[in-house]
Backbone as CSV, one residue per row, in Angstrom:
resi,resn,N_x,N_y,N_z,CA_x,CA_y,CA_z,C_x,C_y,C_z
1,UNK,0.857,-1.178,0.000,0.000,0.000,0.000,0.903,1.241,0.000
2,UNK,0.689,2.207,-1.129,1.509,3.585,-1.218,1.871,4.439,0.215
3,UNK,0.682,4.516,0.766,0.194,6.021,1.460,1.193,5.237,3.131
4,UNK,0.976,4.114,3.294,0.901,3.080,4.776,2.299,3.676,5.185
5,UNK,2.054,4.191,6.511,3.571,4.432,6.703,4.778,3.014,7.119
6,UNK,3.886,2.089,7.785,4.494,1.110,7.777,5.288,0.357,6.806
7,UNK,4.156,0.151,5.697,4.826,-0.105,4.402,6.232,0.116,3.974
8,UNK,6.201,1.973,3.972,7.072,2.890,3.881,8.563,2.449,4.456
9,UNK,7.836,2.273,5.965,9.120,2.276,7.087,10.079,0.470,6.440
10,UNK,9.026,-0.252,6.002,9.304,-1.663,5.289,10.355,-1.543,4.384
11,UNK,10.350,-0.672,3.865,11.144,-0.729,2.449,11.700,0.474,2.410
12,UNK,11.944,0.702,3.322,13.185,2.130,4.104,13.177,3.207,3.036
13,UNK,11.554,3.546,2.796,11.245,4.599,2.399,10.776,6.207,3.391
14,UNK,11.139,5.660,4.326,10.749,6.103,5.621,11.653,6.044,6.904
15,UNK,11.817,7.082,7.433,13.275,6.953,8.701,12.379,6.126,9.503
16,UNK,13.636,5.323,10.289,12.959,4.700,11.692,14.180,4.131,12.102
17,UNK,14.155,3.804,13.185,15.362,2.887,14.127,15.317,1.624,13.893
18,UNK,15.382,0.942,12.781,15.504,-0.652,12.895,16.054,-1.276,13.570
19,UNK,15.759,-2.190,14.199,16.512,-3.457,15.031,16.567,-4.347,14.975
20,UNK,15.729,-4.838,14.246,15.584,-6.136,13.514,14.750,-6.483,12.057
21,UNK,15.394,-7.355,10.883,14.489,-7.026,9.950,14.926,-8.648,9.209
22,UNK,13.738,-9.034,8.318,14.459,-10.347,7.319,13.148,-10.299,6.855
23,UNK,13.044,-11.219,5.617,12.231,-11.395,4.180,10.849,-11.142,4.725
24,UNK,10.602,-11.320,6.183,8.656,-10.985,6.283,8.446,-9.931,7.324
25,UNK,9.421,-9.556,8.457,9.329,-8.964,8.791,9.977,-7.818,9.193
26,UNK,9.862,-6.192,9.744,10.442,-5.443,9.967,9.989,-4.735,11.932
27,UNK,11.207,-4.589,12.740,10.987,-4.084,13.906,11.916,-2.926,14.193
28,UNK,11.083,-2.017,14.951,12.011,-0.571,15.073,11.180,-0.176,16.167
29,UNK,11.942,1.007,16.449,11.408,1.333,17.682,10.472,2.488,17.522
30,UNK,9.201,2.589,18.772,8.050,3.443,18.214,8.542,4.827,18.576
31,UNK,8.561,5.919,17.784,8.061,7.286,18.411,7.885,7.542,18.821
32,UNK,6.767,7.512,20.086,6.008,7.495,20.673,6.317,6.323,21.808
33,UNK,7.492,6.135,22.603,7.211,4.898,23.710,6.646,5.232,24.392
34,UNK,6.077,3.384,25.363,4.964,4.036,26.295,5.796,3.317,27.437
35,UNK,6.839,2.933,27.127,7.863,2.231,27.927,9.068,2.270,27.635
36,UNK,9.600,2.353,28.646,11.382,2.109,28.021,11.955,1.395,26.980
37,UNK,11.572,0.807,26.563,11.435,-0.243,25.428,10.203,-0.604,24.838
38,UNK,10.468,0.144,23.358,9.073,-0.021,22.860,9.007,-0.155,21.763
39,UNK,9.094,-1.287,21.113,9.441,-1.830,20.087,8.048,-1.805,18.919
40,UNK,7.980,-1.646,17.860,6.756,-2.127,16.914,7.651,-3.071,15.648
41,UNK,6.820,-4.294,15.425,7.129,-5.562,15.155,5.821,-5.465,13.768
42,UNK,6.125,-5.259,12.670,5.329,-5.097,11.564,5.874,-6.241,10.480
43,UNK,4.486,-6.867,10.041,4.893,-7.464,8.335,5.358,-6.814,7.460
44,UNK,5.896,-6.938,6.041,6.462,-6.435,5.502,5.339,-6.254,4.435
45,UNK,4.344,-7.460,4.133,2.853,-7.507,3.858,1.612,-6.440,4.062
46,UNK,1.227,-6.087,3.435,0.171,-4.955,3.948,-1.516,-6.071,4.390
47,UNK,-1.064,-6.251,5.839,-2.302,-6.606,6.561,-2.924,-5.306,7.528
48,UNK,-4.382,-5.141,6.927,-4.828,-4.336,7.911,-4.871,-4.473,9.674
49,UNK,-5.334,-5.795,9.919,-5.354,-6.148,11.499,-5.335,-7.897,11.363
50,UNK,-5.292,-7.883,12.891,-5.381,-9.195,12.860,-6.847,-9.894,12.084
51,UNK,-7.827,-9.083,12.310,-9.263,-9.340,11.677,-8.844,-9.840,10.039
52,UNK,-8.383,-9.288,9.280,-7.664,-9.250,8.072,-7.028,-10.111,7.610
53,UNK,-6.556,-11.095,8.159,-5.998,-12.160,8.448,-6.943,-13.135,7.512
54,UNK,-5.356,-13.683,6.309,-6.241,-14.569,5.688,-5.533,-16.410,5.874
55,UNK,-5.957,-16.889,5.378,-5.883,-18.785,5.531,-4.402,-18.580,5.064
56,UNK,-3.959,-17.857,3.752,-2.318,-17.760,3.737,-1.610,-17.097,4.230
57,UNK,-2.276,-16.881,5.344,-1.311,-15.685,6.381,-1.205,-16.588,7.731
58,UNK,-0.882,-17.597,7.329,-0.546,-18.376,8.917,1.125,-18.548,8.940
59,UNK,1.484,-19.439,7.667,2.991,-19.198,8.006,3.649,-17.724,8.583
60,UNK,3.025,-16.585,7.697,3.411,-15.067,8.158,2.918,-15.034,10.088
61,UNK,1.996,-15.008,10.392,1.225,-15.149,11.674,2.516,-15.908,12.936
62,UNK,2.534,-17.064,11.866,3.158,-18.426,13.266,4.987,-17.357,13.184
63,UNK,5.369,-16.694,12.004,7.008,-16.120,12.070,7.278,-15.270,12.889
64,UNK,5.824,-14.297,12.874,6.013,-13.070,13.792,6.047,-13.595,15.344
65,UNK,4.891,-14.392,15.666,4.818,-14.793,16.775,6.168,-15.688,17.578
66,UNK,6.936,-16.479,16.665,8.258,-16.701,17.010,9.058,-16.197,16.945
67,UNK,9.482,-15.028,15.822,10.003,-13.866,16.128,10.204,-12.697,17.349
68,UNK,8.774,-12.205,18.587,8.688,-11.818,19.174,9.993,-11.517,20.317
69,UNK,9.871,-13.114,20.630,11.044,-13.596,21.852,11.900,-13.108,21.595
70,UNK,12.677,-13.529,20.040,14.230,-13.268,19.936,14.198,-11.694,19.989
71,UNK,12.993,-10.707,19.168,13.351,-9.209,19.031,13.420,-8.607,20.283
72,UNK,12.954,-9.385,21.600,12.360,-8.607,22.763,13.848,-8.352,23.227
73,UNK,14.550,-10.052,23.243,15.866,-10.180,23.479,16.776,-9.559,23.000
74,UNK,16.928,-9.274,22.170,18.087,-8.616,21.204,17.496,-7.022,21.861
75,UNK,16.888,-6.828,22.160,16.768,-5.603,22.523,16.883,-5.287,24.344
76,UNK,17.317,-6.321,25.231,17.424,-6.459,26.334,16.481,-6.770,27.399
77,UNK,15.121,-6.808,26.935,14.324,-7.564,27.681,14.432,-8.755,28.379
78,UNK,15.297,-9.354,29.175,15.540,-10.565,29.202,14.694,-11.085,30.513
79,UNK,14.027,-10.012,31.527,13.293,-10.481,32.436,11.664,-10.452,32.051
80,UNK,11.605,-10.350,30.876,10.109,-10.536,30.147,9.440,-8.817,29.439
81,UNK,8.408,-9.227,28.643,8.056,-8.181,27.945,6.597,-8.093,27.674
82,UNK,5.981,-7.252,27.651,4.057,-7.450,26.757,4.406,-6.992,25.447
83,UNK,3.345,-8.064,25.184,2.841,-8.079,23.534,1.699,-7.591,23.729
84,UNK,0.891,-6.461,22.414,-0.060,-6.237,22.280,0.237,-5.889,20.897
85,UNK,-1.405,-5.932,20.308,-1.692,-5.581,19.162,-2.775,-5.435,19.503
86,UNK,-3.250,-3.961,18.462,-4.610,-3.563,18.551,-5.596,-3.452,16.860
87,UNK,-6.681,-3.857,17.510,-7.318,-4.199,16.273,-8.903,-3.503,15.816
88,UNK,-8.476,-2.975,14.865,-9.668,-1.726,14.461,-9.961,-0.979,15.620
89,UNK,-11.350,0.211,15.408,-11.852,1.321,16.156,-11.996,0.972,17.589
90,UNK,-12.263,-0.250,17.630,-12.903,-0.535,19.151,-11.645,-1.061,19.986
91,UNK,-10.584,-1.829,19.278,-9.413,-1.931,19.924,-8.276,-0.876,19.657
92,UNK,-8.831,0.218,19.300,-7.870,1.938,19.362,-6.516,1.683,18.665
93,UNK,-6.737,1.083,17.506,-5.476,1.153,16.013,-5.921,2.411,15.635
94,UNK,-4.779,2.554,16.004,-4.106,4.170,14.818,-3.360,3.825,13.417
95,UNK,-3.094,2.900,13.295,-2.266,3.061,12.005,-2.802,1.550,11.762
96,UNK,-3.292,1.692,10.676,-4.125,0.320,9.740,-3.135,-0.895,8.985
97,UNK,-2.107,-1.183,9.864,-1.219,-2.241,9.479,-1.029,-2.772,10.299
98,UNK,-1.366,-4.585,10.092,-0.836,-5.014,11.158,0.005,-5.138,11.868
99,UNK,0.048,-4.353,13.195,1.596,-4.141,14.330,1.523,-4.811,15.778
100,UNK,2.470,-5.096,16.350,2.611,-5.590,17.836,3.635,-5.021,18.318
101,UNK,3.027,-3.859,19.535,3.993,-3.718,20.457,4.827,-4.396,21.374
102,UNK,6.024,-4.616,21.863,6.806,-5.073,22.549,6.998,-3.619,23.607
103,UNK,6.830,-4.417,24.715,6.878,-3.319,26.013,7.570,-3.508,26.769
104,UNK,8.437,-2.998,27.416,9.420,-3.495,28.780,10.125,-2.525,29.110
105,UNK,11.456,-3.226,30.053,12.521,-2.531,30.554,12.011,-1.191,31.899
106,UNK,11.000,-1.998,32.398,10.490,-1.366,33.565,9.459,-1.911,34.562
107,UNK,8.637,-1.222,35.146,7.629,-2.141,35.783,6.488,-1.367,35.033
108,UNK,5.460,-2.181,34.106,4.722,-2.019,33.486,3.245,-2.076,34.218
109,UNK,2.056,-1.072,34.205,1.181,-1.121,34.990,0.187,-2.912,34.867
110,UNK,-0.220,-2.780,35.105,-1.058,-3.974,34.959,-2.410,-3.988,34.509
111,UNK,-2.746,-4.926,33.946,-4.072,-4.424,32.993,-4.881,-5.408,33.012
């Protein structure tokens, strides 16, 4: 998708802090942390949300999700981290690509 900044940030049409990247996915750090470590973990694929999610998006699905661990790590999380992803209006996505935050490197409120 042209306009997606994610996209953008995918194909380093777009500044960002990369920290980790290979053939499906791209991770950098957000703008905006809401934690000391605050990683966003994007396909390289233009998926709107997890809702969006199609039957050939499982190998992509099962990479990110094993991916998580190692990016949290490589980034020093080593006493644990939250995952979230938010999905459409009612789960408060701002940016219409599928993303997962990585949170840590503090004491995180509880939810």
């Amino acid at each position: 998708m042209t306009g997606c900044i994610f996209c953008r940030i995918a194909r380093h049409e777009a500044p960002a802090c990369i920290l980790y990247e290979d053939e499906l996915i791209v991770a950098f750090r957000d703008r905006a942390p809401k934690a000391p470590v605050h990683l966003l973990v994007v396909p390289r694929k233009h998926v709107c949300n997890l809702a969006d999610l199609q039957r050939q998006d499982q190998s992509l699905i099962a990479h990110i999700m094993m991916k998580l661990p190692q990016i949290a790590r490589l980034s020093g999380l080593e006493n644990g981290f939250r995952t979230v992803t938010n999905t459409g209006p009612g789960g408060r996505q701002e940016v219409y690509h599928l993303h997962f935050h990585i949170l840590g490197g503090g004491t995180l409120p509880a939810i």
